[in-house]
N, C-alpha and C positions, 0 to 999 in steps of 0.2 A: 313698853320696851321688850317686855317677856316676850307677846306676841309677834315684835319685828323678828328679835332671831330667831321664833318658829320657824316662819315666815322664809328669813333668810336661809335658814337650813334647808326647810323644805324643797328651797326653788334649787340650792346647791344636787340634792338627792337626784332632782330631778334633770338636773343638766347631766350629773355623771353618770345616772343610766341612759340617758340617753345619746352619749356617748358609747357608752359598752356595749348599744344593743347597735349601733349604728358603724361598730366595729367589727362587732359579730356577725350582722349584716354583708359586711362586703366580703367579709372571708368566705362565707358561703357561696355568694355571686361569682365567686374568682376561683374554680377549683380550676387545678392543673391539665393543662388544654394537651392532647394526644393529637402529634401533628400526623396526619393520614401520612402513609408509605404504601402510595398506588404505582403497582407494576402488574404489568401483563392484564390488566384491564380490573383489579382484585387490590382493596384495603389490605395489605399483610399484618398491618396489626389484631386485624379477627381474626387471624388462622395459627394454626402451628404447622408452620412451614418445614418439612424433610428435605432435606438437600441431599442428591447420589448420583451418584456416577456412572454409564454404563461400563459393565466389566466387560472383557474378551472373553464371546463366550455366549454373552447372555443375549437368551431369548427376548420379543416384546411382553411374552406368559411371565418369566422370571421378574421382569420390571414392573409389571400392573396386577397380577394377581391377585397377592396381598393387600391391597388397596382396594378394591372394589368395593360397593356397596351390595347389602343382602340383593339375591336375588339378579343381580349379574352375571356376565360369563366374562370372561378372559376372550372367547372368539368375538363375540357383539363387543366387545373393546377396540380389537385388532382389526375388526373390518370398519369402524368408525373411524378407525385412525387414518386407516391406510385409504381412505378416500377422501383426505386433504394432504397427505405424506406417505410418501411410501414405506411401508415399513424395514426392506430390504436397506433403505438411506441411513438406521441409527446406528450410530458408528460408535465403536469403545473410546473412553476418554473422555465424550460428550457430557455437560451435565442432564441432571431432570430433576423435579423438586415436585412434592405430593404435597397439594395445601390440605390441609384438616380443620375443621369448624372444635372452635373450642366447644364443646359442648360436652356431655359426658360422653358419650358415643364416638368421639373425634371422629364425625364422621367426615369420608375421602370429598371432598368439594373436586378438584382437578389434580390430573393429570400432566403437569407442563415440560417440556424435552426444546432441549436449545441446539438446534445445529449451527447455530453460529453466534456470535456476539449480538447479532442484530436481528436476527429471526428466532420466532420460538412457535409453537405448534402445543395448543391447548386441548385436552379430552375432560371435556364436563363431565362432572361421573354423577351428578344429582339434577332433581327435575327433568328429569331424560335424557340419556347421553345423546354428545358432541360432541363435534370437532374442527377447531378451528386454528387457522394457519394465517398467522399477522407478524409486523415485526414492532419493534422500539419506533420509537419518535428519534430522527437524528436532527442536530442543532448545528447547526456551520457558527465558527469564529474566526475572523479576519483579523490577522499578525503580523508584524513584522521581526526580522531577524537579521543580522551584522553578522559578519568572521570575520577573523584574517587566520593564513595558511600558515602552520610554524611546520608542520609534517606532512601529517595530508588532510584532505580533504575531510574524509568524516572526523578526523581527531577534532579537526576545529570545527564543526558543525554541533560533535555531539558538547562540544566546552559549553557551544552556547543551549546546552537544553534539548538539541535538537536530534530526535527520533532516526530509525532507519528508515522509515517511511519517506523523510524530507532526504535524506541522503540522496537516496536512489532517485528521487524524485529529481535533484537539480540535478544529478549526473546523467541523468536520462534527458536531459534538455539540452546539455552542452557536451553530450557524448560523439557529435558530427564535428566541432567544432574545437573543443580540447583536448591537448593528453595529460587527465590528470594523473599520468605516471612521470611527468614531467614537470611540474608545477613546483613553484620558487618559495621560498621564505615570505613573507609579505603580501603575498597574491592572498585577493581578499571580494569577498561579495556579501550583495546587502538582496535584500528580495521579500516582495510582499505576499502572503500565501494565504490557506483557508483551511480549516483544520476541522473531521470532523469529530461530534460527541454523540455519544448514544446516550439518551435518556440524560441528556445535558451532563454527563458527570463521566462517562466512558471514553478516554480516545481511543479513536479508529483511524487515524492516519490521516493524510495529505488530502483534502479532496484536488488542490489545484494550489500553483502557486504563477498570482495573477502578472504577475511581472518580477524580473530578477537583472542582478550586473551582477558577472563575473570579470573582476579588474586581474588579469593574470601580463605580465611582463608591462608593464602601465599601460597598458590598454582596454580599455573596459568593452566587453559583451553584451550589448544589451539583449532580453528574452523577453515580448509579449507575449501574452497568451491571448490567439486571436482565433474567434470560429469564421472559417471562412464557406462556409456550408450548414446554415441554420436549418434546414430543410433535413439532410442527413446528419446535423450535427457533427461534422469535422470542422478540428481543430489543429493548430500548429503555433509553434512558437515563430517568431518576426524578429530582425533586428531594429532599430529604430528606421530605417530605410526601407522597411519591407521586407526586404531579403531573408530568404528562411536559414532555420540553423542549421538545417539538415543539408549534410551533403552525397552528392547521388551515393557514394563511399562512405559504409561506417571505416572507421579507422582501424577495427580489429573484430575479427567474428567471432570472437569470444572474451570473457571475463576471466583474461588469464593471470596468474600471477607472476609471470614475468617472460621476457624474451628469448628463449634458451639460445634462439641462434638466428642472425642475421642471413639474407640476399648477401652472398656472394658467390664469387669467380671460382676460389679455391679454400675447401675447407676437409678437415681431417673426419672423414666420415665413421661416426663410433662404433656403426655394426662392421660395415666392408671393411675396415682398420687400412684406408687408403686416401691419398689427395683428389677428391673429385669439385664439382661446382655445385654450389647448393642453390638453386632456382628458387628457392621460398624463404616464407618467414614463418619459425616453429614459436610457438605459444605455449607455455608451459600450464596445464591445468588439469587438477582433478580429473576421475575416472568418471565418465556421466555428465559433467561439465554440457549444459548444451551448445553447440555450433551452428551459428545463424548464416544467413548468405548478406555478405556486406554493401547488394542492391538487391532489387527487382531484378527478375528475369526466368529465364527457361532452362531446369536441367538438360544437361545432354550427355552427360552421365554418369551412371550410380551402379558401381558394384567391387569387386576383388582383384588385386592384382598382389603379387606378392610381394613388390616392393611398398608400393602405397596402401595396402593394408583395402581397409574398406575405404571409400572416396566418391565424392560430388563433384562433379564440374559442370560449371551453369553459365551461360552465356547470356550477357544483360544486354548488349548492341552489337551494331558493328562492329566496333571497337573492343572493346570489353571482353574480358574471359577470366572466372576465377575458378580455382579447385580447391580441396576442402580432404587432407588426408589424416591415415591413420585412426579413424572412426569408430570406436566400438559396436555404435549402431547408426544404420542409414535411413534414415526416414523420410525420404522421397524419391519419388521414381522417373526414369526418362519419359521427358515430356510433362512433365509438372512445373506451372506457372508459379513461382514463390516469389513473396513481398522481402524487403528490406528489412532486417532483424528479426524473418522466420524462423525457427530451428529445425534446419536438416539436419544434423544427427547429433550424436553424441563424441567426448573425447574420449578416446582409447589409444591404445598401442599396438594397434593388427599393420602388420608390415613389418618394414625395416625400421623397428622404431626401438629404443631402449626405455623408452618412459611413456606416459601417459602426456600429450601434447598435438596439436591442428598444426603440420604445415601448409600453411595458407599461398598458395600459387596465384601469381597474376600477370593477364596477356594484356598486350595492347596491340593492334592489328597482326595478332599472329605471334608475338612477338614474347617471351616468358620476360618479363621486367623488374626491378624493385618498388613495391606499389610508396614505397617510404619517398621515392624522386619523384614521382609523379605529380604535377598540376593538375590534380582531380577537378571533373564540372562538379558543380552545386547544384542543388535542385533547383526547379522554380521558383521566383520570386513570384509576390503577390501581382494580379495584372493589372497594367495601370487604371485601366475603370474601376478599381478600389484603391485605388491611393488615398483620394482624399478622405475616404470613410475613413480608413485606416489611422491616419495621420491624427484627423481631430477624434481617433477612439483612444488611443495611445497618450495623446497631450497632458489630461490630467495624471494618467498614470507614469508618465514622464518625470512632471512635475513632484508628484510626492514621491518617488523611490527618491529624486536626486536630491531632496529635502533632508530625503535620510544618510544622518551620518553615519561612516563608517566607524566601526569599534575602537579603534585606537582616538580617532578625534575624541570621540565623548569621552574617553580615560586622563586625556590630555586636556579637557577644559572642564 
């Protein structure tokens, strides 16, 4: 019996080291894993990374010297660099970060300067300098988004999350077609878009927003986004019929902040302090504000009068004549071919003007008119030897936007 519970004991001994060791064991197997943080082609966990800024002021000497390794110069840096970026391009405010090898020496590994979110421009400073100019990896993600209109337009875009990037971006699509300085209570759009990311984790804004409805007074707008020029890559927005959004007329040729003063017969003129006709329509904005020509066509002419200040008139047809007053600056010349929402010049107040504001003038054969009555043409529709492409490219996109509900449905179910 003695010898059983030896026995028994001994095999107990031997089960609970072998247990202990087989615990010890995995602890070792399992030490704490260091997940890599790979940017700009470099593990940042081996290095001790310096983050700086460039000042105003500062030379490329001021920014690399200190960092070199023995036996360098500051010019063999500046001429490595400058033969993948120019050095004259590094601009104040920009970052740049110096990686350093932990090692006791913390010696300089690179050089890296960011001129933009997506680009950055690397100087090796070990194993022989370098210079190399690469950007981030960007990642597209495909989203959908709902409003409705309680004020305006960005208030309910940014409710829903949504960026200046996307703003501008759907008012830039439906800028021929609506005034959103006119837009009701209710008016409401849904749209499927693509967003990009730098380094998966960065936004960078809108790359495209692949279809949209704008429902303003219950009517909805529809917007494809359709290339119709693979070759050159152009692009343009569609309505469900083809028909483009753009119309030959932007609605205003500028981003003004309001109407100061109507096309009329008889109005009290603020400088002459007298009843005369006011031929145009003034636009209230900003000093600098730029002023686009609201089609295609051909200056015919650009310069100083002293009632109209500095001024553009450009003729797009026959038909057609627009003028562009009171300018601070003119930025194209008679005889210059300009596209639709170019910027010829700037808003100012040279002339008879009291404020900073575009009276925007417009003829119809000859004729000075209010462009606000006008039956404006539209651009080109798509041509019918692409309808049907058109049609079955649009169908599934059809199909899912109208899938998607608008914002107040999903609140109500």
């Amino acid at each position: 019996m003695k010898k059983l519970i030896a026995l028994a004991t001994a095999c107990l001994c031997l089960f609970s080291c072998e247990q202990v060791d087989e615990h010890t064991d995995l602890a070792i197997a399992d030490p704490i894993k260091i997940v890599p943080k790979v940017l700009y082609g470099y593990d940042l966990n081996n290095y001790t990374v310096v983050e700086d800024t460039v000042e105003s002021g500062d030379t490329f000497n001021d920014l690399i010297a200190s960092h070199l390794v023995q036996g360098q110069s500051a010019y063999e840096a500046a001429m490595t660099m400058d033969s993948v970026y120019e050095l004259r391009k590094i601009q104040a405010g920009k970052p740049f970060k110096i990686l350093k090898r932990k090692d006791a020496a913390r010696t300089p590994e690179a050089f890296i300067y960011e001129p933009s979110r997506q680009d950055f421009v690397i100087l090796k400073l070990t194993d022989g300098m370098q210079a190399i100019k690469d950007e981030h990896p960007v990642t597209i993600r495909r989203k959908t988004a709902t409003g409705v209109v309680n004020s305006t337009l960005s208030e309910a875009m940014e409710e829903e999350g949504l960026g200046m990037s996307a703003i501008w971006e759907l008012s830039d699509i439906y800028k021929w077609t609506i005034d959103f300085f006119k837009l009701q209570q209710g008016d409401r759009f849904k749209m499927i878009y693509q967003e990009r990311y730098i380094n998966d984790t960065i936004y960078d804004g809108i790359e495209a927003i692949d279809v949209a409805i704008f429902e303003t007074r219950g009517k909805p707008y529809y917007a494809f986004n359709y290339v119709t020029d693979s070759i050159k890559g152009v692009r343009d927005y569609y309505d469900d019929e083809g028909k483009t959004l753009r119309n030959f007329f932007l609605k205003a040729p500028v981003n003004y902040t309001r109407i100061s003063s109507r096309y009329s017969g008889n109005r009290f003129h603020p400088v002459q302090k007298r009843w005369k006709a006011h031929l145009g329509t003034d636009y209230a904005a900003g000093y600098g504000t730029p002023i686009v020509s609201t089609a295609n066509g051909v200056v015919t002419k650009s310069g100083y009068t002293r009632g109209n200040g500095n001024y553009v008139k450009i003729r797009h047809n026959n038909t057609y004549e627009t003028q562009y007053l009171h300018m601070t600056k003119r930025l194209v010349t008679v005889g210059q071919r300009v596209d639709q929402g170019q910027t010829i010049g700037t808003v100012g107040s040279t002339g008879l003007a009291t404020g900073p504001h575009v009276c925007y003038r417009f003829w119809v054969n000859g004729k000075q008119v209010d462009p606000y009555r006008q039956k404006l043409p539209s651009a080109d529709p798509l041509p019918k030897d692409q309808m049907d492409v058109y049609k079955n490219f649009i169908e599934p996109l059809k199909k899912e936007i109208d899938s998607l509900s608008y914002k107040e449905e999903d609140s109500v179910s």
